[in-house]
Structures are given as structure tokens and as C-alpha cells.
Phi, psi and omega in degrees: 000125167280120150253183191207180196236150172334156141312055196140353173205176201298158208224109179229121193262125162188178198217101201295310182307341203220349176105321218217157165258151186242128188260156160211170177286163169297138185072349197256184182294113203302165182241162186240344176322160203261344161298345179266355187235167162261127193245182195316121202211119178308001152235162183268107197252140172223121179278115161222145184265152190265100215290328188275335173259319203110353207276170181259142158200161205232141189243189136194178175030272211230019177176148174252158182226137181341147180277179164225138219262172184281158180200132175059053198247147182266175200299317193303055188343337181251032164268145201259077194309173142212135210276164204239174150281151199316325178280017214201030180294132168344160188280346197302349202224163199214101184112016180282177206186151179213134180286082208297336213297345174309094177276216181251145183297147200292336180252330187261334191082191177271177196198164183202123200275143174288348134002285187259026175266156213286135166247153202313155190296137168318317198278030202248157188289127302245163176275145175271160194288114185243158135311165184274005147233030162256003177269315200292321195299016174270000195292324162132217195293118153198188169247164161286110167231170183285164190289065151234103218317344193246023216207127168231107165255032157278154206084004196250169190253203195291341182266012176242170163089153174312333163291341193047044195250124172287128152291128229248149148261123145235118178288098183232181189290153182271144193299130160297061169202064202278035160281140184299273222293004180224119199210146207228102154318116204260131188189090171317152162317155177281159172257160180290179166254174167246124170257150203242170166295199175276181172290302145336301182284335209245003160285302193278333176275145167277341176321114127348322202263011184278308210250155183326133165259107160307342169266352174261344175285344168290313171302315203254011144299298192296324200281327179271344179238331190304108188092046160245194181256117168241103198265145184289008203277353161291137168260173207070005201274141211234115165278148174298170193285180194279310161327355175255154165283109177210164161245155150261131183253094182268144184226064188141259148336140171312144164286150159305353197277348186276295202221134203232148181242184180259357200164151207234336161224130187266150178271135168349294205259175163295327191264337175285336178295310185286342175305289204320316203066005191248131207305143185257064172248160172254141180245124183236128175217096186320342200234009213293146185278109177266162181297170182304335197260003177246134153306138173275171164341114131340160178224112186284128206228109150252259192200177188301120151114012173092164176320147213270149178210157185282128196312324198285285202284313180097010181278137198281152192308133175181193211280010174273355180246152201233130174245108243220128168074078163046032158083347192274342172214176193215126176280131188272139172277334196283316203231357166084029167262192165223140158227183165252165201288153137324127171289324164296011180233344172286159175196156165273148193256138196264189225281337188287012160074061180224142166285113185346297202256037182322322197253020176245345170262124191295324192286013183236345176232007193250156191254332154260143159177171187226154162245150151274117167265178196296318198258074136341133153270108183269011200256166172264001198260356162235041216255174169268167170198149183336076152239114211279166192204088209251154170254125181260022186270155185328286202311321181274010182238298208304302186304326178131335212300321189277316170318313183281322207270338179286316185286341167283329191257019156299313159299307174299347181221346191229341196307138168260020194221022172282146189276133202244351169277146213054012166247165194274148195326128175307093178302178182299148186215134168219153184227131182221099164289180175205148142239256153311312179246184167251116169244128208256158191221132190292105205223025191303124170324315261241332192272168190243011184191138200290114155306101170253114198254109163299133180246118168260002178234076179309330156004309219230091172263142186222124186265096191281024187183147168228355180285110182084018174255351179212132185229183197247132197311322224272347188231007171224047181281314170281358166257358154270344186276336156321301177277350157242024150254345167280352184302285180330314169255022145283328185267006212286313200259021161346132160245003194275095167290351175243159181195145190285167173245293185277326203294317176324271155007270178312308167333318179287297167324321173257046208232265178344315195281350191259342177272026206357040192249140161286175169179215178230158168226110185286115177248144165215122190257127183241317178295143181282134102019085166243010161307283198294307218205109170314074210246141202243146165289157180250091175306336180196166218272355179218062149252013190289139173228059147233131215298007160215131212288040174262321198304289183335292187283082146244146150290145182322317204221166160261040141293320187284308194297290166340317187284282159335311173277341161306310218289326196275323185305291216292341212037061170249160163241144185237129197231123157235122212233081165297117170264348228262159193313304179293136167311320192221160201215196177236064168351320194269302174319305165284015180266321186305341158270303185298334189263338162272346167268003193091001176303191171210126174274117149337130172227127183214078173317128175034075133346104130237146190313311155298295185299329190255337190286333160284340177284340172296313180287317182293336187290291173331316181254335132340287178294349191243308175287024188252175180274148177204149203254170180198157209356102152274144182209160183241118165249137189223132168261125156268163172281166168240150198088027157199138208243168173261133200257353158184177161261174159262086182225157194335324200269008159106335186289119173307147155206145152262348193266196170294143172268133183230119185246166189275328223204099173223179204189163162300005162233015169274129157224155177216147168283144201221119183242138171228140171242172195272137169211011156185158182283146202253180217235105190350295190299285217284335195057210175216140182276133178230141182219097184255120194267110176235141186257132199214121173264110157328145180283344145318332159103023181259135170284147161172138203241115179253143211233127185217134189228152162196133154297105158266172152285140164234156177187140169287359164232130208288347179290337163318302193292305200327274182294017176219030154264152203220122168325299195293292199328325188280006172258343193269315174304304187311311203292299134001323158302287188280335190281331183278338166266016182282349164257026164220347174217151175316145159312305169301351193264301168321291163318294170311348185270329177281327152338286185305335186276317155005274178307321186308311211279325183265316189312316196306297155354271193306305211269323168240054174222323189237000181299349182261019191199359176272162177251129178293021181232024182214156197289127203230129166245176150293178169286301206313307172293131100262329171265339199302308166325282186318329178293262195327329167265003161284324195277310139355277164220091165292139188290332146335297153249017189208044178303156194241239173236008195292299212271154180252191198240017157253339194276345187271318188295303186302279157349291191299313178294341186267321160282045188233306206237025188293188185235200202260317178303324230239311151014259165348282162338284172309323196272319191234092176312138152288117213235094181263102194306075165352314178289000192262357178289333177325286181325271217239026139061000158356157175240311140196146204285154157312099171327142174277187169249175181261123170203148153286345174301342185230039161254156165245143190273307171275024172244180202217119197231107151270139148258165162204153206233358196075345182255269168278136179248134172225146203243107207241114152275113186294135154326336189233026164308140195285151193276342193267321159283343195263330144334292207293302192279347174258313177091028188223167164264010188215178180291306191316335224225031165272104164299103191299181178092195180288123198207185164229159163271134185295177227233070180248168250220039187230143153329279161008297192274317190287319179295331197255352187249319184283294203302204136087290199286324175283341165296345213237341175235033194259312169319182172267004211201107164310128194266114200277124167254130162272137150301097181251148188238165184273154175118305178307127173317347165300324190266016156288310168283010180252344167286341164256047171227022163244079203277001178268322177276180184298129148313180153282321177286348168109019177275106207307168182267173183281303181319278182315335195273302178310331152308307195274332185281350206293326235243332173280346181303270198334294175303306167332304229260314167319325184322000000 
């Protein structure tokens, strides 16, 4: 056991068993080496730094040795030395010393006080205001205990422990000292709170720095985690935000990357949960893509008849179960039951009740892990499969649109030089055009030329073959590659301007159905539907002519609704990659099957080919290569006394039931809310288990399995402080989008106020009521942002349309944040604003985001944003002419073409770093990101003004000042009542 000491009495890291501390470098791997550790030594050594220099000193037993100073400190503020032996210190400290006369201590060994860990290099940029023991939290995550080798007080309240000393929460980097004999109950230092000035000072100051800043809380998440290790073995743990670069180790618990919650200690009861206001959720996305440096999900061995499971409850085995009577029966954490063990699943258990094969099995020390279940599809005739659906109409052949997608997939299914590695095997593929009909086309190996069958009555789809419509690349290679070099010039001289929609649709799906396979269906649409259904254009953001502005994200007709739900039977999914010519369409329709089956609708308003066709092709080879589940179901475990009271899911549709997707991927997430239905129980805390049954595009059954342990606790200041903004902007935002297809917009805003205000009034009054001033806004650290997020997410072209947005475009918008995860959110709500010109300047490898203000903009710099949806490239009026050369390839400001465009390929740094930052901003989504160019003065820079989420909108949104005034003044009036 590592101990440490309270807040308020000395403070000592050691390891009484072994002597020594073990160290590792950042990011790297623990060491065991002898150079990393301190090992047995005549003296007992203590650190402490000197709050006015900096300097360090070290005493021990029976004597002090000169302090000592920074020397050779690397650039990184969160750099770590790793300490040596006391005659051997790293080169960063200087004047250190050791006593041989000195022994060791009787309980502790040698020891080094948290203390002496390093605070950021003078010359590194200023530290933001923390207390001194959020400077000491850099060392990362632990507990605090009093100096007593037999005494732990973690978890204890203020009135216990020999000390009567609380234990504090910080989100910092996990202690660097991963040898398994030496390990630290992980429980952080407290955070501070944020107090704001008055309502009345926060009008009147023009300062930036008067209100919480969302890009320094993002800097100083980075200074404590970025490239550290954040290991799961704790429960309860507050992950870094989604903006740092970390790996995750899991050693119990799930990755964040899986499952990020709105709160890390849930409160005991029902009525504290209903004091508080504040939403009890997980925002989960199962298939989610981990980095290079992460292992995916384990793969797991259960027994004849599927994974070993609870008799009572049914939550499947994992490290939240305990094995009771010699290894013969299993204790459940979810529901407190015992069943047996399987005999083919047993092993005996040592005296401490652990199983012989703990660490060899995932499901029992791993947070993630998948089975393979028994009913494999071994046939290839139910394996899933591929099917594309190109529009063959004037407008879509004119444009270009059929001519780029027959030559990608020419690459993507017939290439022999395509690269296959780490992407998963290529399914059965079918190809169908349409205009006015439907054309199914035959592709039997077997033939010396591609057959094509007309359905001329969409009305009535009938699937006229089913031997040669979905084939395999690799053994229909030359009639596919026939066939999409003959589409283009068969259709090249089209006079046909109309083209069906849903009868398309239909056409694909029962194509599956007759091949009895789930599968995908890639559609590319350009033509407006004027067969199947009359769909009138929308010219401007208030032509809607339905009689409740809720209506608009509805679909027109119950074709669409009906088809969605066929489409969810069959476990098919529809990804639509909208061409069209005309600026406007009917959106909420065409979205609507892609967003209840698990798709993604595509959007590349007034198609052109040069501009819009490499983001088409990047989406596209995305979407055919990423991973994916078909009839999908979510079974979720609970702790018992919390119960889940619903989902969230991508199309926006509320469920209580069981979850069932047609169609899900790495880049679907859905929200899942749980209440308190009886009281839960601090010690034990709560079990969460989200189970998803998924048939592989390989045609493998499999369940993949993600556990997390939170905290409870009867004081609400806790769930205060161990809650995270953003995950609570990704539930609101999920929230207000799904209800807006039952209540008025306005009803909808106002509903995010109120709560707010409910959630910081609850804050103030029963957390911060023994030390507040009534005149100043009193938050968590954690919460410090949820304002500025929720009024951006307030007015949103969504819920506050402007004269910008059209009402297909809002429609659009709403289905694509329906299905962001908490990073893409984030992202969205509060754009990132990256000065450019500073790679010039200072040669950054990338610069550090601004806030969104116009206040923190220069009339000579060059500012990208992006929102995950769009990147716009904001040129300052006074841009040095010599960055507007490097990066445009013109000389002056005037002759920068505003719009849609790329930056050209010139022969500079500049262009090449600023060219890299952009093609990686543009794919880190689920959606290739379009860049405009914008200047002030231009009609264009209205949309780089609503991504300046602090200031007053063009739509009429209140600014971060005025909105943080008005929640300051409704708190007051609440706490009057």
C-alpha cells in the first residue's frame, strides 16, 4: 500500500514493503530499474518547496541540506523528473545531499513528500489561479492519509480519521508509479470553487478574464494530463477532457473513450438526486475507435451456452463479482445474489477469494472485453452486405456526381492494389440505379457481361433475381468493374430530371430481404423526388408553411416513418450522401431513415464536383471502411436502487425499453439516464454494465461488454465536484434536440435556463451557503463552463433560427448533433479558434486556441475555426502580406477569394503545416469538414460571427456576459423563494 499524508500534515509517498519508490518517465512504461527507484539509503529524506522562489529543500531525521534550485528543466510544465538515488539526483535539482548518519524510517522506509514534486518551469507561461493543493495535485490522483502506517482514511468524512482531515478530489495525471507492489488508492485533492464577480461589474467590465474561460480550462487539463497515463483501476475517476492527448490503461474499468458519465458520484437517494437538478447520465459509444497506443476490447472464453452470468439479474461476469465457496458459486455486485458457477467455468480461489486465473481472463480484471458468441453465421449467403444506390438523373450525371462515385468504387471493391490492411474483409456488394425506375443489375460471375432488370412501376418494388445481385469483389471482379465503367456513359445522355426516393430505398432493402442478410445501403442522391412524393423547395428560413414551427424536423409523410422501421426489422442501415444542385430540399425527410436506422446523412449543399467531391470520396471510404455492428440490442445492469429511466438515441427518438438498433458504428453514441429508485449505498458504491449484441460485418455474432464503477455519496457537494461539463453539454444537447419534435422552441430554451439555474442555485445553497457572498455567482471548478456551453447550445441555429439558416439546414444540423459523442459536442457548441499566423511568428507546431470573442481576435492575424462541421479561415484585415503569399499564393489582402475553396500546394512551411493542421481538422469526425474562406466586411463573416460563442450573436443569442448576468440574478430570485 502507498502511503500519503492528509492536507495539513506531512506528506509522504512510500512503500513500507519494499523500501523503495518506483518511478517511470511520461507515457512510458513502468520501470523497475534501479536507476528509477529510491532505494535503501542512509538517509530519510523530505522536500519542500519555498512558496516565494520556488526553491526546494530537503531535510531528514537530524539535519537539513541546503535548498535547492530549478536547473535544466525541459520546456513542458507537467514534466516529471524521475528521482534517482539521494546521491544521484537528476540533473533538473541541484544542492541536494544526503546524511549517511541518518536511518531509515521504522514504518515508512525511504520516502519523498508530495512536495517535492516539481511546479511548472519559471520560464513556462503563468499558471492559472489554483490553490496549493491543486498545484500539489500535480503529482496526479491519490489518496490523502494521515501519517499512519496502519490508518487509511479514504473515504472518511470530516469527522473521522485521527486527524479529523477530509478527502479532496482533483483531476490530475495518474501517479507515475505503476509497479504493481506499489499502488495509491486513488482519491484527489479538492477543487476549488469559481466565484464570479457581481452582476452589475460583470455588465460593465469589457475583461474577458472577469468570466470562466473554456480554452484555459482546456490548457490546464493539458498541462496535468497530456501523454500521461490514465489507469482505470480506481473507481470513481474523473477523466481528462476530451481535447488532451492520454492513453488509457484499462485495469478494471472501462475507457473513457467508451463511456464518459455526467457525474463520477452519484447521490445516494432519490431526493438528493431530485435536490440537485442535475441529469444522472452515461453518454456511451460502444464501438468507439481507440488510438494506436491502445488495445482494442480483449476477446473473452465463455462456456457452452454463452458467457458465464447472473442467475438473478443476468449481468454478465466481470470484475464487479466476487467468487464465494471456494470458487463454486458467484457473487453478483449488481443485485447482491449468488448463483453457480458452471463446471466448465470453475477454478479454485485462494485464501483471499481470487481465482487462480484472474489475470488471464479479461472479463474478470479487464473494463472492456468481447465473446464471441455461439451462432456464428458460418454461411456466406447470410453474411451482411454492401449496397450502393447511385442516382442516375440529369442532375446527377451533369454534375459529376456519377462519374466520381463509379471510379471510387472501382478502387474500393475491384482495385488489387487497394490497401487492406487493418481494414476488415470486403462483404457481398450490390448495385442499383434509379431514376424515374429502378435498375437491378445481375453480376454473376459466371456471365460475360452485367445484366440489367428495369422495375418500371416504383409503386410496386418487386426484386426481380436473387443469384447474382449481391456478389462477392474478389469473384465478380471483371463484371464489376464493366459495370461502373459503363454506368456513366449509359446514362450520360439522360433527359430523365426526376427521380424516386423512398421506392429506391425500398428497392435496396428488399434486395436484403430476399438474400435473408442485414446489411448497409450507400445511397447517392442529387435529384429533388418529385415521383414517390411532391416535395416543395424551401427558398428562405420562413417559408415553412406548417402550422407549428415543431413540425419542421418531422417528416412530410409516413412513408419514411414505416420504411425506418422496416429498415430496423431487417437490420439494415442507410448512409445518404445528399448531392444536391438546388440550394434547398426537404431535409427532415430525407434524414429521417438515415437517423432512425443508425446511419448518417451526408450533406453537400449545391454540389460541385471540384469543390465538394474530395470530401465526398473521404466520407465515403470512411463509411465503407470502419467498423460495424447490424441488429444490434443494448442490455444494461445496473447496482440495485438505480434504475434507467431512458435512452437518447442518434434519430433523436426517446425509448424506455429495451435498446434496439438496426444498424450502429464507431461513431454512433447514445445517451442512457438513470434515477435513484431506493437508496444506494456509499461503500459499495455503483455498478454500471452496458452489454451490446452485434453481428460483425464479418457475419460473427458478438457481445461486447463495458463496466464502470462510480461513487455515492449523501453529500451533494460531492456529485458537484466530481461532475464534467462537457458530458453534461452532450446529454442537454441530446435532450433539447429530441424534444423539439413535441414542444415549441421557446419552451425548449427556457426549459435549459431554468435548469441551470436550478442546478448552481441547488450549488450555492446547499454547498457553498456557509462561506458565500450574496453578491457574487458562486460554481464548481468542474462546472465552471456549463454556462458558457448551454448558451451556446441556447442559440443554436437550431433552437434560435436567424435570417442565416434555412429551416433544411437546421434539420440537418439537428440530426448530425444527435449523434456527435462528448469530443465532437464539445467541439461544436464551443468552436476551436486557432490563430494561424502564429506558425509564421513562432514557428508552433500548433498554436494554442483563443476564446470565441471577437475580443481576442488581431485585425492582422489569420484565425481558423472549426466546429467539427465546418472549418472557416477568418483573414484579418491587416495580415502581414508576406503570411497572406505563403498561405494563399496572392500578395495582398484584397486579392484572397472568399468561399468555399482549399489552400493551394506552394513550396513553403507555412503552407505545408497549415495544409497538415486542416486535412487533420477535417477528418477527425464522423462527417469530412468543408473549408471557407472568410473577410470581414464580406457576407460570409456572419458565419464565422456565429461561431463567437461569447459574444452577442447575429441570431439574436445573448453573449456570455449577459446570459452569466441574468442566470447570476435568477439564482438570487430562486434562493428567495
Amino acid at each position: 500500500m502507498l502511503h500519503t499524508g492528509v492536507y495539513g500534515s506531512p506528506y509522504w509517498l512510500s512503500d513500507p514493503d519494499r523500501g523503495s519508490l518506483i518511478a517511470r518517465d511520461p507515457g512510458g512504461a513502468p520501470s523497475t530499474n534501479a536507476a528509477y527507484a529510491l532505494h535503501p539509503s542512509p538517509a530519510y529524506v523530505h522536500f519542500t518547496q519555498c512558496p516565494q522562489d520556488g526553491s526546494f529543500n530537503m531535510w531528514t531525521h537530524g539535519g537539513t541540506v541546503p535548498p535547492c534550485a530549478w536547473q535544466d528543466v525541459p520546456k513542458s510544465p507537467a514534466f516529471y523528473p524521475s528521482f534517482s538515488c539521494p546521491s544521484t539526483f537528476p540533473s533538473s535539482f541541484s544542492g541536494m545531499a544526503t546524511s549517511p548518519s541518518l536511518t531509515p524510517h521504522p514504518a515508512y522506509g525511504y520516502s519523498m513528500p508530495v512536495d517535492a514534486w516539481p511546479y511548472p518551469h519559471p520560464s513556462a507561461p503563468a499558471w492559472p489561479v489554483h490553490s496549493q493543493v491543486e498545484q500539489k495535485a500535480l503529482l496526479g490522483r491519490c489518496t490523502f492519509t494521515n501519517d499512519f502506517p496502519s490508518w487509511d482514511t479514504a473515504g472518511m468524512s470530516r469527522s473521522e480519521g485521527p486527524y479529523r482531515s477530509p478527502t479532496y478530489q482533483y483531476p490530475g495525471p495518474v501517479l507515475p508509479f505503476l509497479d504493481p507492489a506499489v499502488k495509491a488508492v486513488e482519491t484527489p485533492p479538492p477543487q476549488e470553487e469559481v466565484r464570479l464577480a457581481t452582476a452589475k461589474s460583470l455588465q460593465s467590465d469589457g475583461d474577458l478574464s472577469v468570466t470562466p474561460s473554456v480554452v484555459r480550462a482546456i490548457e490546464d487539463d493539458k498541462l496535468l494530463w497530456e501523454s500521461q497515463v490514465f489507469v482505470t483501476d480506481v473507481r470513481g475517476q474523473i477523466p481528462p477532457l476530451t481535447s488532451t492527448h492520454f492513453t488509457v490503461e484499462d485495469q478494471g474499468n472501462a475507457s473513457p473513450r467508451f463511456i464518459r458519465c455526467t457525474t463520477y458520484t452519484l447521490p445516494a437517494t432519490a431526493q438528493l438526486a431530485e435536490v440537485s437538478h442535475l441529469p444522472l447520465a452515461a453518454i456511451v459509444k460502444p464501438l468507439a475507435i481507440l488510438p494506436p497506443t491502445e488495445a482494442p476490447p480483449p476477446l473473452a472464453e465463455g462456456v457452452t451456452g454463452g458467457p458465464v452470468q447472473c442467475g438473478e439479474c443476468g449481468a454478465l461476469v466481470c470484475p464487479f463479482m466476487r467468487f464465494v465457496e471456494a470458487g463454486q458459486r458467484l457473487h453478483c455486485g449488481f443485485c447482491s445474489s449468488l448463483s453457480e458457477v458452471p463446471w466448465q467455468y470453475y477454478v479454485p480461489t485462494d485464501r483471499e477469494g481470487r481465482r487462480s486465473d484472474h489475470q488471464r481472463r479479461p472479463e474478470l480484471c479487464r473494463g472492456s472485453y468481447e465473446f464471441l458468441l455461439a451462432d456464428v453465421l458460418d454461411t456466406d449467403s447470410h453474411l451482411p452486405a454492401f449496397i450502393f444506390l447511385i442516382d442516375v438523373s440529369q442532375d446527377a450525371v451533369q454534375s459529376g456526381l456519377v462519374q466520381t462515385v463509379c471510379e471510387e468504387l472501382k478502387v474500393q471493391l475491384c482495385s488489387t492494389n487497394r490497401d487492406s490492411r487493418n481494414k476488415p474483409r470486403m462483404p457481398r456488394v450490390g448495385i442499383l440505379t434509379y431514376d424515374r425506375t429502378v435498375h437491378f443489375y445481375n453480376l454473376n460471375s459466371r456471365l460475360t457481361q452485367p445484366q440489367m432488370l428495369v422495375l418500371t412501376d416504383p409503386a410496386d418494388v418487386e426484386v426481380p433475381l436473387r443469384e447474382g445481385l449481391l456478389v462477392c469483389p474478389s469473384e465478380s471482379r471483371d463484371m464489376l468493374i464493366s459495370l461502373l465503367d459503363g454506368i456513366p456513359g449509359l446514362f450520360s445522355g439522360t433527359e430523365e430530371r426526376e427521380a424516386v426516393f423512398t421506392p429506391a430505398i425500398r428497392a435496396g432493402l428488399e434486395s436484403l430481404k430476399v438474400c435473408d442478410c442485414p446489411g448497409k445501403i450507400f445511397m447517392f442522391h442529387s435529384s429533388i423526388p418529385t415521383v414517390d412524393r411532391k416535395l416543395q423547395l424551401c427558398s428562405s428560413p420562413q417559408s415553412s408553411t406548417w402550422s407549428k414551427e415543431k413540425s419542421v424536423f418531422h417528416p412530410r409523410d409516413t412513408v419514411s416513418e414505416l420504411l425506418g422501421l422496416e429498415c430496423t426489422s431487417q437490420g439494415c442501415g442507410l448512409d445518404l450522401f445528399l448531392c444536391p444542385r438546388s440550394p434547398c430540399s426537404d431535409m427532415a425527410t430525407f434524414g429521417y431513415i438515415p437517423g432512425t436506422t443508425g446511419g448518417i446523412l451526408h450533406n453537400y449543399g449545391e454540389f460541385q464536383v471540384e469543390i465538394d467531391g474530395k470530401r465526398l470520396l473521404q466520407d465515403l471510404r470512411r463509411a465503407m471502411e470502419k467498423e460495424m455492428g447490424f441488429n444490434a440490442q443494448v442490455k444494461i445492469s445496473t447496482t440495485k436502487g438505480l434504475m434507467v429511466s431512458g435512452f437518447m438515441l442518434p434519430s433523436g427518438l426517446s425509448s424506455s425499453g429495451d435498446l434496439k438498433m438496426a444498424y450502429t458504428d464507431c461513431d454512433q453514441s447514445f445517451a442512457v439516464e438513470f434515477k435513484p429508485s431506493s437508496k444506494l449505498s456509499p461503500e459499495e458504491g455503483v455498478y454500471l454494465q452496458f452489454a451490446l449484441y452485434y453481428t460483425s460485418q464479418t457475419g460473427q455474432r458478438k457481445l461486447r461488454v463495458h463496466n464502470i464503477h462510480l461513487n455515492c455519496s449523501e453529500r451533494l457537494v460531492e456529485t458537484f465536484q466530481q461532475s464534467q461539463a462537457e458530458a453534461l453539454l452532450s446529454y442537454f444537447s441530446k435532450s433539447a434536440y429530441s424534444a423539439i419534435l413535441q414542444s415549441p422552441l421557446k419552451e425548449v430554451r427556457d426549459a435549459l435556463v431554468t435548469r441551470l439555474t436550478q442546478i448552481l442555485a441547488c450549488y450555492r445553497q446547499q454547498c457553498a451557503a456557509s462561506c458565500m457572498s450574496d453578491g457574487q455567482l458562486v460554481m464548481p471548478q468542474f462546472l465552471k463552463a456549463l454556462p458558457i456551453c448551454l448558451n451556446a447550445l441556447r442559440k443554436s441555429e437550431v433552437l434560435l433560427p436567424g435570417l442565416l439558416t434555412t429551416v433544411d439546414e437546421r434539420a440537418w444540423l439537428r440530426q448530425a448533433v444527435l449523434s456527435m459523442d462528448v469530443r465532437e459536442c464539445s467541439t461544436h457548441f464551443y468552436p476551436r479558434i486557432l490563430p494561424l499566423h502564429q506558425l509564421w511568428s513562432r514557428g508552433t507546431a500548433l498554436p494554442r486556441a483563443v476564446r470565441c470573442s471577437e475580443k481576442a481576435l488581431s485585425p492582422n492575424g489569420i484565425y481558423l475555426a472549426e466546429n467539427r462541421l465546418t472549418l472557416l479561415l477568418w483573414v484579418g484585415p491587416q495580415a502581414d502580406p508576406d503570411v497572406i503569399q505563403n498561405l494563399f499564393g496572392v500578395a495582398r489582402f484584397s486579392a484572397v477569394c472568399c468561399g468555399s475553396c482549399a489552400l493551394p500546394v506552394l513550396d513553403n512551411p507555412l503552407s505545408d503545416q497549415a495544409r497538415r493542421i486542416i486535412e487533420t481538422l477535417q477528418t477527425e469526425g464522423a462527417r469530412t469538414a468543408k473549408l471557407l474562406v472568410v473577410k470581414p466586411g464580406e457576407e460570409m463573416e456572419k458565419l464565422f460571427k456565429m461561431l463567437l460563442e461569447e459574444d452577442k450573436s447575429p441570431n439574436g443569442g445573448a453573449s456570455y456576459k449577459d446570459f452569466l448576468c441574468h442566470i447570476h440574478l435568477s439564482i438570487q430570485q430562486l434562493l428567495r423563494q
